[in-house]
N, C-alpha and C positions, 0 to 999 in steps of 0.2 A: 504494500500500500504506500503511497504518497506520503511524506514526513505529515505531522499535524503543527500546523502555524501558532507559534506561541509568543504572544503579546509581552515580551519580556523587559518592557519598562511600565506596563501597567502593573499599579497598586500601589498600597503604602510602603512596603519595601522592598519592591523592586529598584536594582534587579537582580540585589543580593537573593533574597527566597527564590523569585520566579529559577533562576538560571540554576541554582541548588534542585528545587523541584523537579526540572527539566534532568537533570545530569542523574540524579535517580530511578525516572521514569529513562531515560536510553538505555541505563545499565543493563533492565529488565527487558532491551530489545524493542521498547514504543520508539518509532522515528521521528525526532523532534525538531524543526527548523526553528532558531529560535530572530526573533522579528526585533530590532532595536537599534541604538547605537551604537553600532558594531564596537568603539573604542571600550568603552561601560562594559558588553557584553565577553567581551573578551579578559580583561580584568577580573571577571568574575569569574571565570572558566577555569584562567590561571590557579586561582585559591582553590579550587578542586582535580588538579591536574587532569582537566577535561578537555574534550575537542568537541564542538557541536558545530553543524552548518548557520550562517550567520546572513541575514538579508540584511542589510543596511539601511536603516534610514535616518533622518536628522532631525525628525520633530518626535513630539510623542504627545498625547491626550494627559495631562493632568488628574486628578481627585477633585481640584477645586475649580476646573474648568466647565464650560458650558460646553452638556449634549452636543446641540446644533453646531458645534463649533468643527465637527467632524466637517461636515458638509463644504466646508471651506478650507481646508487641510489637507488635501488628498496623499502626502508625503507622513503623513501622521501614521506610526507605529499598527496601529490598530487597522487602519484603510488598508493599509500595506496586504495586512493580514488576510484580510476581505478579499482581496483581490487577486491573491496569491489562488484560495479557495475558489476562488468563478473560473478561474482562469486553468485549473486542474490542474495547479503545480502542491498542492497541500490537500489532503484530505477532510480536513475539521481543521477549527478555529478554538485556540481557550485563549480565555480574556480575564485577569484578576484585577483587573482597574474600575474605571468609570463603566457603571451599567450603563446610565442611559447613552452613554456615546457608543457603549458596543451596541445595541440596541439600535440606534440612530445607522451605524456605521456597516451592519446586517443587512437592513431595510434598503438603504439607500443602494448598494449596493449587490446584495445577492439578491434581494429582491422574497415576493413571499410566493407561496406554494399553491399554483390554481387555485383558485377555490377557497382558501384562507384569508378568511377576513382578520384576523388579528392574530400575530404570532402571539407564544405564551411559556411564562419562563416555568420550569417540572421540576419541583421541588422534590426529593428524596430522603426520609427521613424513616427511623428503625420504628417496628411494631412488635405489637407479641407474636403476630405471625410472621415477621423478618423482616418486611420493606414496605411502605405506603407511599404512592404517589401521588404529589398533591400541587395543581394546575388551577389557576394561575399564582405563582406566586412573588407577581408584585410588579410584574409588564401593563395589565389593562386595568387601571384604578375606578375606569366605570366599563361597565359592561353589558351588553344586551343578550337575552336568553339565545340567542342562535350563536353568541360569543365562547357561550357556556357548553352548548352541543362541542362545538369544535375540539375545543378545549379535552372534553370526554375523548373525543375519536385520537386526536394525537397524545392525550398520554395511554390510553389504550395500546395505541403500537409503540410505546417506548419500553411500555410494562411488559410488551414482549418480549420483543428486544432484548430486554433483562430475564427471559425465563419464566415469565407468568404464563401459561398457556392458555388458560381461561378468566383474563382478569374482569373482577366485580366491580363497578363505577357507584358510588356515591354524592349525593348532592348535598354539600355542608349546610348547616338549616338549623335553627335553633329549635326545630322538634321533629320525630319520626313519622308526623301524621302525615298525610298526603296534602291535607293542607295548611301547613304551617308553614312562615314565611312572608317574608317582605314582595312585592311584584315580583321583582326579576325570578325572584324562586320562584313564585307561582306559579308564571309561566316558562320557566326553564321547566319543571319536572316534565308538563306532557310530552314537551319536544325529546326529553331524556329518553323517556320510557315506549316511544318511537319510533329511536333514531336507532336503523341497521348498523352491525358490525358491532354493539356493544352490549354488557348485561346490568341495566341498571337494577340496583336494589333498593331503592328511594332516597329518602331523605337521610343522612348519618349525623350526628352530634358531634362538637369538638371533642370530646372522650372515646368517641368511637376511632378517632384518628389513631392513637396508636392501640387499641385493642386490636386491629386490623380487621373491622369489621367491610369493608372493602380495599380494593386493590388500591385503587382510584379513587381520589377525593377530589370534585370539582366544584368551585369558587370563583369570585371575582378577585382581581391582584389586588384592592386593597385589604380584604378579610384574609386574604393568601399570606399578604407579607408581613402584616398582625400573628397571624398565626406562625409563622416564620421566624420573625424575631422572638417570641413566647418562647416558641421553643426551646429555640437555640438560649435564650439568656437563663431559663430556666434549669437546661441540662447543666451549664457553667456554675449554676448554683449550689445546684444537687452536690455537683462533682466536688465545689469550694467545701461543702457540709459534712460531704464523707471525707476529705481528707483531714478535716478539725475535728471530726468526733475520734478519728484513729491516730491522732496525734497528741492528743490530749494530756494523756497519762503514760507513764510505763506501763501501764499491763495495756492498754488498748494498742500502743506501737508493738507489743508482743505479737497482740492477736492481728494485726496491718499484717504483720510479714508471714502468716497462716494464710491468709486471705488474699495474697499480694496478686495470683495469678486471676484470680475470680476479677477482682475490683481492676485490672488490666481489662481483660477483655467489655468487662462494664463501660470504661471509659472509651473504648473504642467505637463502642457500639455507639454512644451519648455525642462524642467530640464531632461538631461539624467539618470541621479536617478529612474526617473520614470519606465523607461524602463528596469532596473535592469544589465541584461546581454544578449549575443548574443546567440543562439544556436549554436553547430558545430553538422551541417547537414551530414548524412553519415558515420559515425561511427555506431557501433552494442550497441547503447545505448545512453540517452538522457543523453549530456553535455554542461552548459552553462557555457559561460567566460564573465567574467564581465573587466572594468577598475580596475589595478592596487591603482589608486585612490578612488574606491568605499567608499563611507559610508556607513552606517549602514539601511540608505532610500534605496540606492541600493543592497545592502543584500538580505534584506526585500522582492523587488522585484523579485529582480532574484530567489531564491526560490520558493515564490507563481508562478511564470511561468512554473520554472521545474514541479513544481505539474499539475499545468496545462496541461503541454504537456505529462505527465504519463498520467493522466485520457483521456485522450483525445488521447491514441496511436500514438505518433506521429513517433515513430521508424516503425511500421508498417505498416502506413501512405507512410512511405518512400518508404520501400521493395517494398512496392504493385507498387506505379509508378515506378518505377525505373526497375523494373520486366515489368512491361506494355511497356516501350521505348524500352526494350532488345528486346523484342517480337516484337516489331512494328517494 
């Protein structure tokens, strides 16, 4: 496969993390091209006695810059990237910098997927039953019930993509009833329960999210990225709480190093690092954005996914359902 284009001056520490994360992910055989200031990127390589291939550019998208500001930068790190991918020199795009300018710089240039009215970013977080996907979380901050079908249909094929064979859709709702709910619920469920190629099971609860009472949890991006950040700030809390209750004392640091393998895999499971980055569903090519904050763990990750989702067609995963609903 084609290296995957890695935005390696976006985010907050880039491009120390990014080019670390990259140098990991190649070790394991992902091909990485990495996108930046070639002088910066190289520097960085050195402190890991690494070689990666290097595109050069001389701009790069900011944290505190404006979206829109892509649109007139076309030498910008990130466009770079974009267009390396249109152009069939890179398989996938990761992006740990500016969402809305990867978003911006997606659109603008890869463009979106027949028939998709609004790409949508596929959150992945752990359940009792192993994994929940959960669409939009935090691309469309208002959304129309046919926003919300889509939505369903393209994480349906990512859910695939990752090994669900049969994945269950749910519609986030603040009750199980058929009719509970603000409009846009209202009139999303019929279009759900509907709409070919997927299995809805109605309405789900935010509790039901990680009990994993569906595969699939569909949303609008602003209740997505609420729920997003809950999460994520929550796990980090948990995580603060276990390690003060097992540090507390000498007999509780006893019983830490009893438990050390358990509370390992706990934290694994919990730490959004794991999960690397989000996909942005709907576009004419596979791009994932990670946090601005990313490490070098979430690097690591978000790469091995994009490969993941290359070997595993997940853009024409897309097409197919999304093609199926037009039809239906």
């Amino acid at each position: 496969m084609k290296p995957i284009a890695l935005d390696a001056m976006g985010g907050d520490y880039a491009p120390r993390e990014t080019v670390a994360g990259a140098v990991m992910a190649a070790k394991e055989g992902v091909p990485v091209v990495l996108v930046g200031q070639k002088a910066a990127l190289e520097a960085e390589l050195a402190r890991h006695s690494a070689t990666l291939p290097i595109v050069d550019t001389p701009d790069f998208i900011r944290m505190e810059d404006h979206a829109t500001d892509v649109r007139k930068r076309k030498e910008a790190s990130i466009n770079v990237c974009m267009q390396l991918l249109k152009a069939g020199e890179a398989s996938a795009v990761v992006a740990m910098g500016h969402t809305g300018a990867t978003l911006a710089s997606a659109l603008f240039t890869l463009g979106r997927i027949k028939g998709v009215e609004r790409p949508t970013l596929l959150v992945e977080m752990p359940s009792e039953k192993g994994k929940v996907f959960l669409a939009d979380g935090g691309a469309n901050a208002d959304c129309r019930p046919s926003f919300l079908v889509q939505f369903a249909v393209m994480a349906t094929a990512y859910a695939r993509a990752n090994g669900v064979a049969e994945p269950t859709v749910g519609l986030l709702n603040i009750g199980e009833e058929d009719e509970k709910g603000d409009q846009l619920r209202l009139e999303t469920f019929p279009l759900l329960k509907a709409a070919p190629g997927i299995r809805f099971v109605g309405n789900v609860e935010g509790r039901d999210i990680f009990k994993g009472t569906s595969d699939v949890v569909v949303t609008d991006g602003f209740t997505g990225n609420v729920v997003l950040k809950l999460s994520e700030g929550e796990a980090r809390t948990i995580l603060k709480w276990v390690r003060e209750a097992l540090t507390g004392s000498l007999l509780s640091k006893l019983g830490a190093l009893l438990v050390r393998g358990s509370l390992q895999g706990l934290r694994a499971k919990m730490d959004p690092a794991e999960y690397g980055a989000m996909p942005l569903l709907g576009v004419e090519g596979a791009v994932f954005i990670g946090h601005g904050s990313a490490n070098a763990r979430a690097v690591h990750s978000a790469l091995r996914k994009a490969r993941s989702a290359v070997e595993a067609g997940l853009v024409e995963r897309i097409r197919s359902g999304i093609a199926q609903l037009v039809v239906g």
